[in-house]
N, C-alpha and C positions, 0 to 999 in steps of 0.2 A: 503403830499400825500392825494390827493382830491380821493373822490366816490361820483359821482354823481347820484341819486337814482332815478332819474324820467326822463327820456327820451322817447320816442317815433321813432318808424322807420316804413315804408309803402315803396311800388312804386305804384302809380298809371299805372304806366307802363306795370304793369302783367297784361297776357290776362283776367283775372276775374276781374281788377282792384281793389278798395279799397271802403271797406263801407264808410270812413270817412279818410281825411276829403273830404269836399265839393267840386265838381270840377269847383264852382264858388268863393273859397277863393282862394285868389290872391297872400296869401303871404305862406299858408300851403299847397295848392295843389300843389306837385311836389315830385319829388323821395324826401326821405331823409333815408340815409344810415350812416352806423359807420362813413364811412371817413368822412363823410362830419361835423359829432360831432367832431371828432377828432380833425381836423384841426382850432377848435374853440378852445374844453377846451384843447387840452393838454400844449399848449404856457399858459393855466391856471393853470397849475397843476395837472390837474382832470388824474386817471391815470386809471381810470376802472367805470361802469355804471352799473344801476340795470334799465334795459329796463323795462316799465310799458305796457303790451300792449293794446289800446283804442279800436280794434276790437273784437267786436261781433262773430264773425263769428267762429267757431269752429277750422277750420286748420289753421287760423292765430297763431295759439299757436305754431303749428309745422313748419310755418313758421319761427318766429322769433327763435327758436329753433336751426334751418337748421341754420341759419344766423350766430348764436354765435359758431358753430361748429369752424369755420375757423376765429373765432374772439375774440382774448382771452381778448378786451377790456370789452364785457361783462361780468361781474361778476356772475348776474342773472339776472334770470326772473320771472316778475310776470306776470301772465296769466289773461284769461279771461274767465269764466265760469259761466254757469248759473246755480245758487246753487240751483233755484224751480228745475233741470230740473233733471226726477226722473234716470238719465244716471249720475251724476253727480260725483257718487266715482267711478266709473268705467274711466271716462276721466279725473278725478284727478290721477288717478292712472298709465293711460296711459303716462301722460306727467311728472308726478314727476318723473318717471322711469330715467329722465333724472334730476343729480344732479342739475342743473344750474336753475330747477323749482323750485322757490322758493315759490311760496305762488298765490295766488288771487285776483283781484281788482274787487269791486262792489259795488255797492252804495247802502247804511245805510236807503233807504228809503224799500230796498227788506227786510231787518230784521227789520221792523217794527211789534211789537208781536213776536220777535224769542226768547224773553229772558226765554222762559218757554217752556215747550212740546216738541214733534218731531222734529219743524222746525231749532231747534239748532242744528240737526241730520252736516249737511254738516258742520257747526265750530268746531263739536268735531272731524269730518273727518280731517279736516285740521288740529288741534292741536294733535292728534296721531299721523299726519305722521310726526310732526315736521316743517311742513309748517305755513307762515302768513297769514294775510287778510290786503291788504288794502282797506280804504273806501273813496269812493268821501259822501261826507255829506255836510247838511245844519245848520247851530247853531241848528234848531230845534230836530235834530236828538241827539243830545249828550246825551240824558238821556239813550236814547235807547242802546247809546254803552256802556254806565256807567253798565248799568245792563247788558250788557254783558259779560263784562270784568271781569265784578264781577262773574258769573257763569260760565265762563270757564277762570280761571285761569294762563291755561296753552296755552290757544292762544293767539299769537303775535299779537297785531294788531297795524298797523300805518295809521295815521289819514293824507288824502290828501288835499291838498291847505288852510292848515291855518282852515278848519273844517267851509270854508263858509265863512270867516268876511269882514268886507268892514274895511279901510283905508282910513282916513281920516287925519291923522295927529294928531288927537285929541286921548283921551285916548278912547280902542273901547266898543262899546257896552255891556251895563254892565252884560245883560243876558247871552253873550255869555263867559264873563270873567268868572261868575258862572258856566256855563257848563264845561270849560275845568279846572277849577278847581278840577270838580268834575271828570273830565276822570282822570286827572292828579294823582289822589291818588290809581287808579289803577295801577300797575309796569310794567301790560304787555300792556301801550296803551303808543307809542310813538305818539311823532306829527311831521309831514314832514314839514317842512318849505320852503315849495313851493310856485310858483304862487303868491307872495310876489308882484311882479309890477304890476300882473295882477287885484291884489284885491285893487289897488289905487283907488279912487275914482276923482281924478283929471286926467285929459288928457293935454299935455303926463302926466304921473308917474314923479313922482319927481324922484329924483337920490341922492337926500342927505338923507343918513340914518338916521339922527333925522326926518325926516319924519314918519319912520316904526318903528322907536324905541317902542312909547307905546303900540302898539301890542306886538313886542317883545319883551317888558319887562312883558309883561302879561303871553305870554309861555316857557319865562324863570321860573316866578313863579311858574306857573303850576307843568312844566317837568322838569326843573332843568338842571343838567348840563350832567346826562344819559340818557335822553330821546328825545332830540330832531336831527333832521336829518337835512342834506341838500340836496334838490334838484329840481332843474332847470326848468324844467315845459318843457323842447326843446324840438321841434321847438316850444312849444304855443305860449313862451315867448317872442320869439322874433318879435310876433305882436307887444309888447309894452316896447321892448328895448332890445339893445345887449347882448351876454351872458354873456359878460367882465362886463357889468351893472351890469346884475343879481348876478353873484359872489360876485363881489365886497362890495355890499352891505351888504349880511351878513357877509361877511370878518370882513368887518372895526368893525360890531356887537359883531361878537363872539371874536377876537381879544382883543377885549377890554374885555371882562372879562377872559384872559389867556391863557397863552399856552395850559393847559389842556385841557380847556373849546373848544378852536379852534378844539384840534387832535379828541377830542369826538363827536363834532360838523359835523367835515367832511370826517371821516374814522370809529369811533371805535362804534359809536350810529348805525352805518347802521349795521356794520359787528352784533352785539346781536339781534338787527331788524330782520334782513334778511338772518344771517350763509351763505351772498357771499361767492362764492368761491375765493378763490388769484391764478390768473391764470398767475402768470409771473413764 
């Protein structure tokens, strides 16, 4: 039993249309709804999704929202807010109101100086109500979430697309192995294992997992066998390979180190991450 933790949904089709994506990207611009996931992972497995949402824009939150109403595929949702924005616990508050609100997504470069004073004010918001954060980051940023992590104890937070690394096949970047080393000995910083084909550095992306291995055998070391997640990057992913790809490949990974390691890998890591709901 697959959860797949990072998906994406829009219609370009509503009368306000959609911030992103582009409506000059050829293979992302066009509706993408539940069915259209379904009919990819469920012949995979995948039996529920924690929608990530990429829009900006304030009522996209209550959109996707409205969406999972009549869709018990969703499990949850992470939102999108702007945690400068001084309205911030008041529209946390609004949409947590709805269990299926699971947390936040925003990039590690907005907490830059958050680890001290006021500006931590919105992570301790989220970690009171019981909500996470996730963050799009760059290797550079990991210090920044080290001393996060470390001063608020009790917020979740999981690390999006691999935390920036490029892929090359070779063992990666050694600064970046030191970083996630060092998120890693904090308990409350998961790493999503995302966007995996996308951070190949060869065109196309390979498809044989000894390619990706020494990354991830790097945040195997890190995170170990409770903290890391899976999920998909869709529709990103499928700029640079099918989603049967994308599985696949950490399958054959986490597989190989057990049964456990698989069931934690793609069900039990997300549910301590994110407290999904089970909506069957």
């Amino acid at each position: 039993m697959i959860i797949d933790t990072h998906t994406h949904y829009y219609d370009p089709t509503r009368p306000e249309g959609v911030p992103w994506p582009d409506p000059n990207d050829e293979v992302l611009y066009r509706r993408v709804l539940p069915d259209d996931f379904k009919a990819l992972a469920v012949p995979a497995g995948v039996v529920g999704t924690v929608v990530v949402e990429a829009s900006p824009w304030l009522e996209d939150n209550q959109w996707i929202l409205d969406l999972a109403a009549d869709e018990p595929f969703i499990v949850g949702f992470v939102g999108n807010l702007d945690i400068g924005d001084d309205a911030f616990v008041q529209r946390l508050d609004r949409f947590a109101a709805n269990p299926l609100y699971r947390g936040i997504r925003t990039h590690a470069s907005k907490l830059v100086g958050s680890a001290t004073n006021a500006s931590l004010a919105p992570l301790r918001a989220l970690a009171e109500r019981d909500l996470q954060l996730d963050l799009l980051l760059r290797p550079d940023d990991l210090s920044t979430v080290a001393a996060i992590a470390a001063e608020l104890p009790d917020l979740r937070i999981v690390l999006d697309h691999l935390a920036g690394v490029r892929i090359d096949g070779a063992a990666p970047n050694a600064d970046w192995v030191a970083g996630i080393q060092s998120v890693g000995e904090r308990e409350n910083v998961y790493m999503k294992v995302s966007a995996l084909v996308e951070s190949a550095d060869d065109t196309p992306p390979p498809d044989d997992v000894a390619y990706y291995a020494p990354t991830l055998d790097a945040l195997w070391s890190a995170f170990g066998v409770d903290r890391l997640i899976y999920g998909s990057n869709w529709p990103v992913s499928e700029r640079y390979a099918p989603y049967a790809t994308v599985q696949r490949l950490v399958e054959e990974y986490f597989t190989s180190k057990g049964d456990e390691a698989r069931r934690k890998y793609f069900r039990d890591n997300s549910r301590a991450a994110y407290k999904w709901m089970d909506r069957t």
